[in-house]
Each structure stands twice: as C-alpha cells, then as structure tokens.
C-alpha positions as a Markdown table, in Angstrom:
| # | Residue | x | y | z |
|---|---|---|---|---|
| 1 | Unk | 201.8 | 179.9 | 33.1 |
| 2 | Unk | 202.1 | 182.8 | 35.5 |
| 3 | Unk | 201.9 | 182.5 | 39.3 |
| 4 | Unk | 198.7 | 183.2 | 41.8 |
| 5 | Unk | 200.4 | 186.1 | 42.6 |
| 6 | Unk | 200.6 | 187.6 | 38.7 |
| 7 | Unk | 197.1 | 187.0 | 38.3 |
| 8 | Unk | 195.8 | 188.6 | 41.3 |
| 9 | Unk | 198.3 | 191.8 | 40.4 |
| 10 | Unk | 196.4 | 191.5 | 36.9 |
| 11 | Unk | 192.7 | 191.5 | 38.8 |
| 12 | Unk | 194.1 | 194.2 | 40.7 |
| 13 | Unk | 195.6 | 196.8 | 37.3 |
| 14 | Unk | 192.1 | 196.0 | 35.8 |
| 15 | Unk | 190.1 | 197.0 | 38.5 |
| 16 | Unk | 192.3 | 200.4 | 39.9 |
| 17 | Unk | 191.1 | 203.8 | 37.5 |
| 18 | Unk | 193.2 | 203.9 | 34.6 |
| 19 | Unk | 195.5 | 200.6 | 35.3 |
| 20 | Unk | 198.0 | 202.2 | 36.8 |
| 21 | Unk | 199.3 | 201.2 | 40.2 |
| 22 | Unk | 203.0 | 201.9 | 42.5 |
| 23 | Unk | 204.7 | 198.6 | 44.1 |
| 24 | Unk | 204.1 | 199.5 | 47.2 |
| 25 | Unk | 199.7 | 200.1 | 46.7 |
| 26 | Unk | 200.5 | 196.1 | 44.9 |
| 27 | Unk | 201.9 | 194.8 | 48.2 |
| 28 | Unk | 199.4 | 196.2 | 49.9 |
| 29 | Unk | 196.3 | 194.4 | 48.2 |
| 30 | Unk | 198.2 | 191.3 | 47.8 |
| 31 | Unk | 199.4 | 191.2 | 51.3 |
| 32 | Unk | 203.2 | 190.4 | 50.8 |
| 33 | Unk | 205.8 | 192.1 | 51.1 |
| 34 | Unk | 207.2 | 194.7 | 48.6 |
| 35 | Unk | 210.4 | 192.0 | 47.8 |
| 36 | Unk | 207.1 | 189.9 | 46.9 |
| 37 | Unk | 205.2 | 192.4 | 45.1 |
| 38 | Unk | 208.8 | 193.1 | 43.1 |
| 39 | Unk | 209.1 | 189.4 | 42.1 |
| 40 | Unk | 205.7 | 189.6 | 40.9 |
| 41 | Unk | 206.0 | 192.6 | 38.5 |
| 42 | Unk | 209.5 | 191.2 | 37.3 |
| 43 | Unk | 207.1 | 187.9 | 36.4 |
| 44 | Unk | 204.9 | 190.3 | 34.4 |
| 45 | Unk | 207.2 | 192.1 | 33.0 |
| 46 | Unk | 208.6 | 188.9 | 31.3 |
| 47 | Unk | 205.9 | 187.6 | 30.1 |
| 48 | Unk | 204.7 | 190.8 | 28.3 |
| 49 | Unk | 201.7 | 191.7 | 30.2 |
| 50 | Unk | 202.6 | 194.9 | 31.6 |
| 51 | Unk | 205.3 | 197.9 | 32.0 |
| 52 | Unk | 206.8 | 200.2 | 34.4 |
| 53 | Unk | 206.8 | 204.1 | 34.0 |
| 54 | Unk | 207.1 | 206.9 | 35.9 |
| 55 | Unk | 204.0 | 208.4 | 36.7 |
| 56 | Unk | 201.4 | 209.3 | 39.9 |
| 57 | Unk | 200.2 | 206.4 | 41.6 |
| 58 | Unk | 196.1 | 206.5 | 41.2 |
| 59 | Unk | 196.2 | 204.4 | 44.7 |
| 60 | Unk | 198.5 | 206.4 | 47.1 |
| 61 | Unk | 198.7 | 209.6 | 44.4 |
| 62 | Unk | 202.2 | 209.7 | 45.1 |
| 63 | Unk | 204.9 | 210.3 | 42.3 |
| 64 | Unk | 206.8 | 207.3 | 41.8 |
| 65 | Unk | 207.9 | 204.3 | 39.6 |
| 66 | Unk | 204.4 | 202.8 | 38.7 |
| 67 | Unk | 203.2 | 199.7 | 37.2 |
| 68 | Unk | 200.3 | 199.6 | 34.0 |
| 69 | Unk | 199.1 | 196.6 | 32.0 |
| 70 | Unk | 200.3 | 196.8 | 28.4 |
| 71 | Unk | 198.2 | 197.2 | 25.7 |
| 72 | Unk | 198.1 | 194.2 | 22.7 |
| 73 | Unk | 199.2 | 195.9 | 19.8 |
| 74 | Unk | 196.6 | 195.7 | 17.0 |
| 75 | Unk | 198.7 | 193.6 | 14.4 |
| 76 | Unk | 198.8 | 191.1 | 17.3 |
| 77 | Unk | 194.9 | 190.6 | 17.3 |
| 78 | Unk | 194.2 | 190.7 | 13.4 |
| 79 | Unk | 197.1 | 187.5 | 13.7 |
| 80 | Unk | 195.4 | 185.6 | 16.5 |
| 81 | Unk | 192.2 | 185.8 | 14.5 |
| 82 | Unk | 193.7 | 184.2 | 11.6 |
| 83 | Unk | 195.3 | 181.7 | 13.5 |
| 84 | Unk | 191.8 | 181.1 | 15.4 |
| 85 | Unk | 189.8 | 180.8 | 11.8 |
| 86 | Unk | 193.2 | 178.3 | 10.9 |
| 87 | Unk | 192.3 | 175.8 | 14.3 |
| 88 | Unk | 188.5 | 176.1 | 13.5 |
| 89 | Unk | 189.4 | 174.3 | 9.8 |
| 90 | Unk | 191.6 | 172.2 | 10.8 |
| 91 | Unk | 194.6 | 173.7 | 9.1 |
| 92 | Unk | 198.2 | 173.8 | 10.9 |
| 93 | Unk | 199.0 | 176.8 | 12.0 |
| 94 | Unk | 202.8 | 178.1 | 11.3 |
| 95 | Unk | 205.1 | 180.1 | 13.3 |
C-alpha cells in the first residue's frame, strides 16, 4: 500500500506533459519539503512504479535528475489477464 504522498506524486506524473517531472517541481505541488518529496520517490521507486533519469524538467525546464512513471512491460499484462480469466472460474491462481 503506498502512502498519500505516493499517490498524489502519481496524480501529479499523469497529469504533467509527457510524465516527466524534477524533485524539486514534486515538492512544490505537494507542498513538503524536498527531504519529503525524496522519501516519496524512494517509496516509488521500490514499489516499481516509476524511475529516475536524467533529463529536462517539463515543469521548471531545467536540466536535472527527473522523475517518470514506468511503463508495465507488455508480458506483465498478457499475465494479469490470465490470472484475471483464472479468479473469474474459480481456479487458483499460482505463483
């Protein structure tokens, strides 16, 4: 389960041009401070949901270490379908 803060630093990647946002513009919308905003993305970044590069900020424009949501590879979805069609039969699902 990921915190209040994750989520709204989610809301915020999906909603800024190409999902690609600097620490400091992630503060700034959430209101906290950038030792926050850090804690924040290193929550994300364990869970998988996004990834840091190095890249111009869309925000701010300014060159720096920027955050982006990660992508779900495709082999990932074609396996959540099968084990969606599995829950809908009733079968047990495995691994």
């Amino acid at each position: 389960m990921l915190a209040q803060s994750a989520i709204g630093a989610l809301t915020f990647l999906r909603t800024v041009p190409n999902m690609v946002a600097c620490v400091a513009c992630l503060a700034t919308y959430l209101g906290v401070h950038r030792s926050a905003a850090l804690k924040t993305v290193r929550e994300l970044i364990l869970a998988g949901r996004i990834l840091c590069t190095y890249a111009k900020c869309v925000m701010c424009e300014q060159r720096t270490p920027v955050i982006r949501l990660r992508r779900r590879p495709s082999h990932l979805d074609s396996q959540m379908e099968a084990r969606r069609a599995a829950l809908g039969t009733g079968e047990r699902i495995r691994g």
